[in-house]
N, C-alpha and C positions, 0 to 999 in steps of 0.2 A: 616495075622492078620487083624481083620476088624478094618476098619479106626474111626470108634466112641471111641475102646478101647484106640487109643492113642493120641486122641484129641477133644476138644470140636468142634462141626457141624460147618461147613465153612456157613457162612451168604450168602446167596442170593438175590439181591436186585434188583425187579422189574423197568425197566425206560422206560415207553410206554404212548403212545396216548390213551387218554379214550375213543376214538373211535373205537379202537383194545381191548377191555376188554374182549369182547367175545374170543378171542383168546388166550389171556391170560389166562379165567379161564377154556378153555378146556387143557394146558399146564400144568396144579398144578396137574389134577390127575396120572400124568405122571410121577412127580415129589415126589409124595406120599410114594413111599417105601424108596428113601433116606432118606424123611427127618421121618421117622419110625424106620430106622435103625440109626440115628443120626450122618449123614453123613454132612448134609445141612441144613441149617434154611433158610424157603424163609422168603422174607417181600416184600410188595409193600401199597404203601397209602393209600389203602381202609384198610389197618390193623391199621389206626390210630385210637385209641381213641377217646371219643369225650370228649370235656375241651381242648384236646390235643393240646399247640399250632405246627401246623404241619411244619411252614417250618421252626425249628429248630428238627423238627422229622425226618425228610428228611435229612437233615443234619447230623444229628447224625449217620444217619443207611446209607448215603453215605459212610461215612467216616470210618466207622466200618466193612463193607461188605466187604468177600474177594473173593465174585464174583460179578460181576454189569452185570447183559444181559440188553442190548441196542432191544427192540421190532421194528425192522424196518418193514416201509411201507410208504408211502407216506405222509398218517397224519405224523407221527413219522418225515420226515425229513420236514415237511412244518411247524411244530410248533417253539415255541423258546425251547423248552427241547434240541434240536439237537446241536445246536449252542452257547448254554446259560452257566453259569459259573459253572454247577454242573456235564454237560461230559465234561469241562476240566478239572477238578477237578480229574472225572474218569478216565481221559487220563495220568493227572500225575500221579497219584498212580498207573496208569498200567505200565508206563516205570517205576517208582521203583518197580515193583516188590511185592508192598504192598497187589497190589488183581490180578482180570486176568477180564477184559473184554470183554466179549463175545456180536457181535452185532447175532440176530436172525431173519431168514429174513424171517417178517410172508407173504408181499405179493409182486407180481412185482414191480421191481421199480428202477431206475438208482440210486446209493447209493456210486457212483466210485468217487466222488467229499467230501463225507463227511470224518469227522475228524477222525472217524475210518475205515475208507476204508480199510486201510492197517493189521488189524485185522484179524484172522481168523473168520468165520462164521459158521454157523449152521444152518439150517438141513446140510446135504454132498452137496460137491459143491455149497454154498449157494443157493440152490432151493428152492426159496421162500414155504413155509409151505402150502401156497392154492392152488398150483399146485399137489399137493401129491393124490395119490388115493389109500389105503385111506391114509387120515392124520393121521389116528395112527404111520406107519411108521415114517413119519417127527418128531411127538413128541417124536418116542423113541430113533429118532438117536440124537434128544436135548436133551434128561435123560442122554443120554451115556455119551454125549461131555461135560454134568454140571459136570459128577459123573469122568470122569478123571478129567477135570479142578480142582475138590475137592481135589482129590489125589495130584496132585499136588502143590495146597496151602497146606495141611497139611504135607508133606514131607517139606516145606519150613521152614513152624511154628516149624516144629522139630528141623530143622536144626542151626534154629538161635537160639534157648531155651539151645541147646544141645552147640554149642558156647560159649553164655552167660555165662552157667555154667562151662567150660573149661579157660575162661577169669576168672573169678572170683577164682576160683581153683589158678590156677598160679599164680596169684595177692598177695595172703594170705604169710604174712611172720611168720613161724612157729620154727622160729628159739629160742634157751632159752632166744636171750638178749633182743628180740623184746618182749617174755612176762614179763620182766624185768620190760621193759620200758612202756609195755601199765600199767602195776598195779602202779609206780611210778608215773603215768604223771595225775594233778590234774584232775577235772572232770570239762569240760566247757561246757556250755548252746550254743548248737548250732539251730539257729533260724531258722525256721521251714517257707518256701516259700508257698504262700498262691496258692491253686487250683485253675487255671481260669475257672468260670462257664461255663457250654455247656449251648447253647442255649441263648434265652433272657435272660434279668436279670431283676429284679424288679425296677420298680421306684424308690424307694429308695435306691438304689444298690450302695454303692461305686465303683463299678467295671465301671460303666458308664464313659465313656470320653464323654465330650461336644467337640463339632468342631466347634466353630463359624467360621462363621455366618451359617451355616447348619442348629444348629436346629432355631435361629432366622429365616431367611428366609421361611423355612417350616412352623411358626405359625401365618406369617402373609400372605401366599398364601393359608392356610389353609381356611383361614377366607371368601376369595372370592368368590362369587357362582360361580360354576361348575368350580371350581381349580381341578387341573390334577396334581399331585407331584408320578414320579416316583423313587421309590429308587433302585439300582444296584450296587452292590459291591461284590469283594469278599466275601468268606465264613467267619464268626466267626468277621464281620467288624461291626455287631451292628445294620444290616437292622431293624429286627425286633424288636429291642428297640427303634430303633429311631423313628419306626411308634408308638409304645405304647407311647411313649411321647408328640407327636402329637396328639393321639385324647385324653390323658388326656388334653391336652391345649386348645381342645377343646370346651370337655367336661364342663372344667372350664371354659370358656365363655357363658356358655348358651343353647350350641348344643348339639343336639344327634347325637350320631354314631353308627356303625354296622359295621361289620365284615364278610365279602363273600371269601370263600376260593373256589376260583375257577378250582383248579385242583382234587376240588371232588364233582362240580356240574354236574347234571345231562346236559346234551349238549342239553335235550331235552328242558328245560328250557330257554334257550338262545333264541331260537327262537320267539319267543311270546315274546312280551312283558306283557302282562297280566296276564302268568303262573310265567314270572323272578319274577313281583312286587308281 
């Protein structure tokens, strides 16, 4: 039976150096008949929107993808992606079971020390992908090893649905005195637990926690020429509201601000100072 009929496409969720893109986007046509037959939904950052704020996009489609390929190469283990709080994030959901991480080995490179070393790899025998001749081979033995990794998130997805509703089943008391008792028993107003938003939340957001002194401290280092305020936290901890609130604090004083997302700048920009400004 093919695997689209009995479940929605396992999400695929790009994690590479923008200096590997060319690799990357020779890897999607490779990938193109899965996600045709609606086996896979890929995703990676250049499919953000624009408005978009992204690094609760990123987040969202971390945490939702139940497959994560790791693009290694040198850039990939010399950046903070490697080491940074969104592959441990990947690393926990791989020990539950929730996705399957896949690292991808596109070029030489000693990888025996990183957080997923202990992983299985891709292309076969992890041979780096720039060694292949040609590389179509390398890409199609990584279609193969997505398109089981699929199969086997979607047998999981079945499995625990298929549970769920065996739990529920059992559960149910269908006895006469039990419907006795539900038609005799008054009817109460049972209150209804509020959704915690994904991603930022609005300035006005009840959902916001203040942490003094946190955001004090932030709006008056704000205020300093050439202040440097780095924020680092877990996921779903309010990074990105607490910068919105900083440059609204800003803003309100006087200044302007701007907003450089720089895991979708061009690298060539960086260089120059005169192309960056």
């Amino acid at each position: 039976m093919p695997l689209n009929c009995l479940t929605e496409p396992v999400e695929v969720f790009f994690f590479y150096s923008h200096k590997d893109e060319k690799l990357r986007d020779a890897l999607e046509p490779h990938l193109a008949m899965l996600q045709q037959q609606g086996v896979i939904k890929s995703w990676h950052d250049r499919k953000i929107s624009a408005g978009t704020e992204w690094a609760g996009a990123i987040d969202d489609k971390m945490n939702s993808a139940g497959i994560i390929l790791l693009l290694v190469s040198a850039n990939f283990l010399a950046s903070d992606y490697c080491y940074d709080i969104e592959v441990q994030r990947a690393m926990e959901r791989h020990e539950a079971g929730d996705a399957r991480v896949i690292p991808i080995i596109l070029k030489p490179v000693d990888w025996s020390g990183a957080p997923f070393a202990k992983l299985q790899a891709f292309p076969k025998d992890a041979k780096p992908v720039t060694t292949w001749s040609p590389r179509d081979k390398a890409f199609l033995d990584i279609a193969q090893g997505i398109q089981g990794a699929a199969q086997a998130m979607a047998e999981r997805l079945r499995d625990k649905v298929s549970k769920a509703s065996t739990n529920l089943i059992g559960t149910q008391d269908t006895s006469l005195a039990s419907v006795f008792q539900l038609k005799e028993a008054p009817s109460v107003a049972v209150p209804r637990a509020l959704d915690p938003p994904e991603g930022s939340v609005s300035l006005n957001s009840p959902f916001y926690i203040e942490r003094p002194p946190v955001e004090s401290d932030c709006y008056n280092t704000i205020a300093n020429p050439r202040a440097l305020i780095r924020i680092k936290a877990p996921r779903q901890m309010g990074k990105t509201s607490l910068m919105q609130r900083i440059l609204q604090h800003a803003r309100q004083q006087g200044q302007r601000t701007a907003c450089l997302n720089f895991q979708s700048v061009n690298v060539e920009y960086l260089s120059s100072t005169d192309l960056f400004l």
